[in-house]
N, C-alpha and C positions, 0 to 999 in steps of 0.2 A: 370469385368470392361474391357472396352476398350482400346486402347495406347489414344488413343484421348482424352480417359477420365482422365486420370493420371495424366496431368496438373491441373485438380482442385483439386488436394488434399492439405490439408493446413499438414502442420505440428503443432501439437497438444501437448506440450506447442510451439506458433509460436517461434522462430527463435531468436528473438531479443526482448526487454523492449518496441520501438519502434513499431511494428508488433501486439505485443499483449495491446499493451495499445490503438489501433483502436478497437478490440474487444472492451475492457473495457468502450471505450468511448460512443459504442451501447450502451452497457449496462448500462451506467450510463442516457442518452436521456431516454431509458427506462421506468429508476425509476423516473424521472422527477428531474435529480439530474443535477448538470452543467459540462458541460465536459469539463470545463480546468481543467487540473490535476496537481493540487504540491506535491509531492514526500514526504515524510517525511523519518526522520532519528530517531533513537534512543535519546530520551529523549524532543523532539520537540513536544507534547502535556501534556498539564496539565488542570487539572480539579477543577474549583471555583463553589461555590456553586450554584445551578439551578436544574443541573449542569449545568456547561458553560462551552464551552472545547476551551482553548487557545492554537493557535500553531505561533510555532515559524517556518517562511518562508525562507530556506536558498535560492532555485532558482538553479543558476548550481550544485554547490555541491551537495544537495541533488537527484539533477537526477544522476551523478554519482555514487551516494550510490545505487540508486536503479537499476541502470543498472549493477554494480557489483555483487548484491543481485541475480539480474534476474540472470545473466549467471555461477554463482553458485549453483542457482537452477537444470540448463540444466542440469548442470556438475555433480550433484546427482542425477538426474532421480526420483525422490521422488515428485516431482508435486508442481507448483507455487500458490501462490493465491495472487491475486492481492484484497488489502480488501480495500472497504470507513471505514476512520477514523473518520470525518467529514467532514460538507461543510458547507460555509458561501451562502451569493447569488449568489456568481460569482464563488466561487473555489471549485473542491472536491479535499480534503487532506487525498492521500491515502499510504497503508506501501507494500511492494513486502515481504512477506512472505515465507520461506523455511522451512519443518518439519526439525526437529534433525536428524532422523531416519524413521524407515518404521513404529516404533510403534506410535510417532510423527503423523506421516502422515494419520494411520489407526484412531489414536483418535480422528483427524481433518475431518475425511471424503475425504480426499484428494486421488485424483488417481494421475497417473502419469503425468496429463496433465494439462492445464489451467483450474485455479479457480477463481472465482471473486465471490467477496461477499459485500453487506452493510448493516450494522445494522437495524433492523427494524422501532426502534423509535430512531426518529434523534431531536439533543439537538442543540440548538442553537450555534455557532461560531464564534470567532473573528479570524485573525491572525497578528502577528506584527514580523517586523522586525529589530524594535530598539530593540539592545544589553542589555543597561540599565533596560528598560522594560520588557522583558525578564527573567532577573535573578529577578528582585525583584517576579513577577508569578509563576518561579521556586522555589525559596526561600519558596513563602506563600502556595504555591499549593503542589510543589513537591513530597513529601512521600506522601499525600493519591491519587497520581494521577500513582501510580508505577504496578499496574496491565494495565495498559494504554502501557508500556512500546514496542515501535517498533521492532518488532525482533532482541532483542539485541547481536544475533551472527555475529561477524564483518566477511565479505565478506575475503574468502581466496584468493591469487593471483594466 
């Protein structure tokens, strides 16, 4: 490799949530998936019969959750994945993922670097943002929707 050529190297998980969610957004055009992205958090999907997968829409907060997620990824070196949860027509609702460990990371197929993944057969979508509405979907959904669960490891500072 050249000096000249060294500027195109990308770093491999990129840099930031922001950097690699461009990637992700290829890749979602791709799958003929939509590429505004809502973030999810731990406990913001739940599953009604169909199935029909409900999520709950926080907006800044949740991008916060996931740019924390992301940069405790970096900071383990054990490799990101950015996965589709679901998507409605307009949104894809996805989690920033980090292994526990390196065994974590080997059962997941994960190298050190950027992952993006989305389920193959996609289930229909809603998402809301009323509170009330909300808990009662948690309430009727909740326990059989807990294998669903967004990488429930809270982000360390």
């Amino acid at each position: 490799m050249t000096i000249e050529n060294m500027h195109d190297l990308k770093p491999d998980p990129p840099l930031t949530l922001a950097a690699a969610e461009l990637r992700f957004q290829s890749f979602l055009r791709s799958q003929n998936l939509p590429h505004t992205v809502c973030w999810l958090m731990p406990g913001d999907v739940v599953v009604s019969e169909g199935p029909h997968f409900w999520v709950r829409k926080r907006g800044p907060e949740a991008l916060r959750y996931a740019n924390a997620r992301y940069a405790e990824g970096l900071r383990r070196n054990r490799g990101i994945l950015l996965e589709v949860i679901c998507t409605t027509e307009k949104e894809t609702f996805a989690a920033v993922f980090i292994p526990e460990d390196d065994t974590d990371a080997q059962y997941r197929l994960m190298g050190r670097g950027l992952k993006i993944s989305c389920p193959v057969k996609r289930y229909s979508a809603s998402a809301t943002t009323n509170a009330f509405r909300w808990s009662l979907l948690h309430w009727r959904y909740g326990k059989r929707s807990r294998i669903l669960e967004v990488n429930e490891q809270p982000p360390v500072p």
